[in-house]
C-alpha positions, 0 to 999 in steps of 0.5 A: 592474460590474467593478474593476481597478486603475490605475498609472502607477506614479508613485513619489516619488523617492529610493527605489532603482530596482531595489526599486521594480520588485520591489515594484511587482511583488509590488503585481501579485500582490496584486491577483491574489490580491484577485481584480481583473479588470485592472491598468493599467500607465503609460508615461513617460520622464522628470521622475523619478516614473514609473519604467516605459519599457515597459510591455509588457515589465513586463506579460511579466514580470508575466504570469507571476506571476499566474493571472487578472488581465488587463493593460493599457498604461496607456497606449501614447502612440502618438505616441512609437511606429511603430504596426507595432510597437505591433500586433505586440507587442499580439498578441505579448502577446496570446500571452504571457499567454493572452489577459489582454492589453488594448492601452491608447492615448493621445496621452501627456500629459508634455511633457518625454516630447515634447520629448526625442522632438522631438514638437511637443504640438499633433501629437499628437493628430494622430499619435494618430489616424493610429496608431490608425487604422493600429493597428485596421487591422493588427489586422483583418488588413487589409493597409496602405499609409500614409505620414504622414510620421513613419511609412510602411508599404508592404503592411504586414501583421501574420504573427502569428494573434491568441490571442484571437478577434478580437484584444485589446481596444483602449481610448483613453484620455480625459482633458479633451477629447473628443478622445478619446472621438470618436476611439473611437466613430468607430473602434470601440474601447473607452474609458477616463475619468479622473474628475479630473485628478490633481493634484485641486482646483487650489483649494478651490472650483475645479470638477474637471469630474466633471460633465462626464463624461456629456457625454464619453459622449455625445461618444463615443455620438455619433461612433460613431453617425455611423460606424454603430455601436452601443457599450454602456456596460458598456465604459466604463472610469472611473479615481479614486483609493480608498482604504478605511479603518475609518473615514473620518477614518483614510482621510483621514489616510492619505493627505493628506500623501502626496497633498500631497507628490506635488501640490508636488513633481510637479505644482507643481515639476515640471510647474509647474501653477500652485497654491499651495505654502501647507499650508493652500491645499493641504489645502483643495485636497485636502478639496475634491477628496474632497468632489467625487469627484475621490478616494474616500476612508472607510469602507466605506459612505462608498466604496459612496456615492461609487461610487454618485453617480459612477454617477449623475453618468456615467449608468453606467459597466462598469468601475471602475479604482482609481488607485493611488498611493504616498499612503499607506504600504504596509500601509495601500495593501495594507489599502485594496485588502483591504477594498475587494475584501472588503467594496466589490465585493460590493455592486457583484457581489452576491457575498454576497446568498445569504450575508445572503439566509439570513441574514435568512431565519434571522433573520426566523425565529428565533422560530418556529425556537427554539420548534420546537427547544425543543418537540423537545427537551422531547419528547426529554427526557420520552421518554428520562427515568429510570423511577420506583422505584415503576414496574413492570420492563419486559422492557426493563428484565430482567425475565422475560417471562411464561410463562419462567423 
């Protein structure tokens, strides 16, 4: 399995724009040096919390202050983008960071973001087929000739050479419908799954819909079989929040009041999802969502646990991506992502099995060990004893040998 994490980056507001780009900035480098395989960045364009345009020029300049981790548009909202320039700056970056870029795609999901374009919602799931369509073409090299209205290309082509073989990756983004899903396995690219929506239970009681993940592969296995092809769910990309802590009740504590926050002033009074204001409804609301998966939240074992029934619930998934939020304060994020990469993924990548391996080894034969010790040393000891006053010198010892003086 492969971990990466996930941001939109959804920041509450009131802290100054420049330093959030700073931190959010120095947040990549972390994850590099944690050794996550991919970090996501979101696109949004109004309500406030999501503070990043262009995601593309944040990865250019994130790019360069790490040394393996690979980026993603978290995502692009194709709709919002003639698809010409979305596959030439997938390749552009492609360049710029070595080959560590994946193009991530979506319909885009923020109404307001719609509005302001003139971009009726119920088009763009629409526009989001066309463009990737038109998106997968260019990058095979194939010359296009489309007009849908809202874009048009004549003997379109794309003049940059990828630096990856075969171009970047390309991933759609699911979230509640299939739609998605379909439209990956009908084009051939890869997919990506949000657990749970991400303002969690609207209620306690109330279903996430985590159940219905596996149907979302199936969906997806589907619609590529019908286009003839085969996909693997080492591809399959799932997203949930984390957060590791000593014990499961500081976890908890870490972040409730920072996910009650961004329910009532994002969800609630911002995009006007209907769920109660009351605390009490809320904190229910957010004990249900841990209780189903919708977020992982404890200690160690508790995370191990969680992943394994998501693993169980989906039928398998490849990559886990840690949707990083601003719940907990900083320190307590940066200690989350610490231990989960220390102590979680080596349970996942069996990157400590030699370690516990010689471990038991040594344990299982500790006695036989100490005797074989204790046996060496007392030879040892009676070897190399002191001689007795009464004992004949040796030569060894200056004495003359017989027959010198």
């Amino acid at each position: 399995m492969r971990f990466g994490c996930f941001i939109s980056p959804l920041h509450p507001i009131g802290e100054d724009l420049n330093l959030l780009y700073r931190r959010d900035l120095e947040f990549v480098e972390l994850v590099d040096s944690l050794n996550y395989e991919e970090l996501w960045i979101g696109e949004h364009h109004s309500a406030g919390w999501g503070t990043i345009p262009s995601p593309e020029v944040f990865i250019a300049a994130a790019a360069e202050r790490t040394r393996r981790i690979k980026f993603a548009t978290g995502v692009t909202a194709l709709p919002y983008h003639h698809p010409f320039m979305v596959a030439e700056r997938a390749l552009q970056l492609d360049h710029m960071t070595r080959g560590r870029f994946i193009l991530g795609c979506g319909a885009g999901s923020v109404i307001s973001d719609m509005h302001m374009f003139g971009i009726a919602p119920e088009s763009t799931r629409e526009r989001t087929a066309q463009a990737l369509e038109t998106v997968v073409d260019l990058l095979a090299g194939r010359t296009v000739t489309r007009d849908e209205g809202w874009f048009r290309l004549v003997d379109a082509r794309l003049q940059l050479d990828p630096f990856t073989p075969g171009g970047p990756e390309v991933t759609v983004a699911s979230a509640a419908t299939p739609f998605g899903v379909k439209l990956a396995g009908r084009l051939g690219v890869s997919v990506l799954s949000h657990a749970a929506p991400p303002w969690g239970a609207v209620r306690s009681g109330h279903t996430l819909g985590i159940e219905r993940l596996a149907d979302q592969w199936r969906h997806h296995e589907e619609a590529a079989a019908e286009a003839g092809r085969q996909v693997s769910r080492e591809d399959w990309r799932l997203v949930v929040p984390v957060h590791v802590a000593p014990t499961r009740q500081e976890a908890m504590d870490d972040i409730r009041d920072g996910w009650l926050r961004q329910r009532n002033e994002l969800w609630i009074d911002t995009f006007g999802i209907p769920m109660s204001r009351n605390p009490m409804s809320g904190t229910k609301a957010f004990e249900a969502t841990v209780a189903a998966n919708g977020i992982i939240a404890g200690d160690v074992e508790d995370v191990v646990t969680a992943i394994d029934k998501l693993q169980e619930i989906t039928g398998g998934f490849g990559t886990l991506l840690i949707s990083c939020q601003d719940w907990a304060p900083r320190p307590a994020q940066a200690r989350s992502l610490d231990l989960f990469a220390r102590f979680v993924v080596p349970r996942f990548r069996g990157t400590a099995d030699r370690l516990r391996a010689s471990n038991d080894w040594a344990a299982a034969n500790r006695v036989a060990m100490q005797e074989a010790g204790f046996a060496a040393r007392t030879k040892a000891m009676a070897e190399h004893a002191p001689a007795s006053p009464d004992a004949p010198a040796s030569p060894a010892d200056g004495a003359t040998a017989p027959g010198r003086e």
